[in-house]
C-alpha positions in Angstrom: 0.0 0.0 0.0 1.2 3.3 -1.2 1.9 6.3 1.4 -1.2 8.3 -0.3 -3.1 5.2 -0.1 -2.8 4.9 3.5 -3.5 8.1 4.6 -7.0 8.3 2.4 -8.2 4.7 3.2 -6.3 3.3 6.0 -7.3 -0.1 7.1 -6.3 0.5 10.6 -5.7 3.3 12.3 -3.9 4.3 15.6 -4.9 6.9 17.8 -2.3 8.5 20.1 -4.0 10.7 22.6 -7.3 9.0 22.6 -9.2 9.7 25.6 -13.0 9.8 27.0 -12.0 12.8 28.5 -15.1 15.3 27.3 -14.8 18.0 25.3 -10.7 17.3 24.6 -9.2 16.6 21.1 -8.8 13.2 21.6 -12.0 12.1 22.8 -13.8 14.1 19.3 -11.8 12.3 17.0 -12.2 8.9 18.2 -16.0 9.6 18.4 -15.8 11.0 14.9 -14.2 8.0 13.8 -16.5 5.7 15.4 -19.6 7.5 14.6 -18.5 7.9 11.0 -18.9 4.4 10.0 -15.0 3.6 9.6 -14.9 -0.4 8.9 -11.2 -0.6 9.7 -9.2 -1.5 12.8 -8.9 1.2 15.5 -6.0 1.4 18.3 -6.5 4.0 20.5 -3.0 4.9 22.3 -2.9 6.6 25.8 -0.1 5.4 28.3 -2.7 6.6 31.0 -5.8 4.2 30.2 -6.3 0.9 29.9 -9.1 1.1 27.9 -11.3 4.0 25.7 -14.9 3.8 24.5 -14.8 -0.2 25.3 -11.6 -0.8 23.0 -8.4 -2.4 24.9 -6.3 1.0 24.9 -2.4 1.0 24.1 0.6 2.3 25.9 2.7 2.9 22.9 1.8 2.1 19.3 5.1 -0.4 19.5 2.9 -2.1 21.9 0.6 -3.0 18.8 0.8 -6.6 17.7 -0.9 -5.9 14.1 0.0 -3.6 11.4 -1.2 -0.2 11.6 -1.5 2.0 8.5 -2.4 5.7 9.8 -1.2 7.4 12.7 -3.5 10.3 14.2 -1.4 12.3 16.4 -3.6 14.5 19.4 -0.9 15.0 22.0 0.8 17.9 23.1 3.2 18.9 21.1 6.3 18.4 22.9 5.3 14.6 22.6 5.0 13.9 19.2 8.5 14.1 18.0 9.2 10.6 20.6 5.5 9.6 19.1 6.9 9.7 15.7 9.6 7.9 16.6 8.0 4.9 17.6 5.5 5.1 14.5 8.4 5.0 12.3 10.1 2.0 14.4 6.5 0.6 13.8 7.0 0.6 10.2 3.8 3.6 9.9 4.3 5.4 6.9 1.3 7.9 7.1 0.3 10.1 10.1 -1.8 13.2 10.5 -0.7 15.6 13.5 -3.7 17.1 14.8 -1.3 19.0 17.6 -0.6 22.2 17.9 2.4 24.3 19.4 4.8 24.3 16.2 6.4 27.0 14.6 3.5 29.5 15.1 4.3 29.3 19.0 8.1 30.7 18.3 11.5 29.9 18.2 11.0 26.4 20.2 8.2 25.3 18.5 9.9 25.6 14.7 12.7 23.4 16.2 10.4 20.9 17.5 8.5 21.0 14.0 12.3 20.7 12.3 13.0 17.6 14.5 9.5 16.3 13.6 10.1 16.0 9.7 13.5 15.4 10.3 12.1 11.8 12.0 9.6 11.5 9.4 12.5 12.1 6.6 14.6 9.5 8.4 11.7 6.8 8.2 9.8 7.5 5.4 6.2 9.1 6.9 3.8 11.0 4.9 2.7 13.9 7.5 -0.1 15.5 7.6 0.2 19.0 9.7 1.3 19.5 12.1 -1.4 22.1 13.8 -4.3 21.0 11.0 -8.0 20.4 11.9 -7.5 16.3 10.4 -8.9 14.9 7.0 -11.9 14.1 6.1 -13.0 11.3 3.1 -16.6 11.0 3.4 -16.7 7.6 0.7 -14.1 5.8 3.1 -16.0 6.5 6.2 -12.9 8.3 7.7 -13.6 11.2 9.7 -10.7 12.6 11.3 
């Protein structure tokens, strides 16, 4: 499966930052996804639960037996360089990052976006954002 491919119909999809937490990032786009219709596999990823909305919640996506094709990223930014990191040990070569607190925040944040695509040079990721409201592809049921 091409990188395009899997970031426009994804058979599986990890979640990092999923939560049931109302009203927070991570707990809309799970339900979007769920309440969209998406017929793929769903991981939700969140060292701090052991479970969201009934699915068996992971610590890390390396903790992820199958193979995932998307990554949606919804943690802070400081995170997602080390999130990336794993995806791309994981062999994920598609990910959207939903986070904000890039290079619009500064000096710090454009070096944390620079070490970002440096990672997702290094291992081959198509990324999506960072800072970007998620992707919508109403014919795949994928509402992120």
């Amino acid at each position: 499966m091409n990188h395009l491919n899997q970031l426009l119909n994804p058979s599986s999809i990890a979640l990092i930052g999923a939560t049931e937490r109302l009203h927070s990032v991570g707990a809309k786009v799970f339900s979007n996804l769920l309440n969209g219709g998406f017929k793929g596999k769903v991981f939700p990823v969140n060292p701090k639960h052991r479970s969201v909305n009934n699915y068996a919640c992971y610590s890390s996506v390396l903790a992820i037996k199958e193979p995932i094709d998307l990554a949606v990223i919804v943690t802070p930014a400081n995170s997602v360089p080390d999130i990336l990191l794993a995806c791309g040990k994981k062999g994920i070569r598609a990910a959207i990052v939903i986070s904000a607190g890039f290079s619009e925040t500064g000096e710090e944040g454009k070096q944390l976006e620079e070490k970002l695509f440096e990672i997702a040079q290094t291992y081959d990721i198509r990324v999506m954002g960072p800072n970007c409201l998620g992707l919508m592809v109403p014919p795949n049921h994928l509402n992120l």
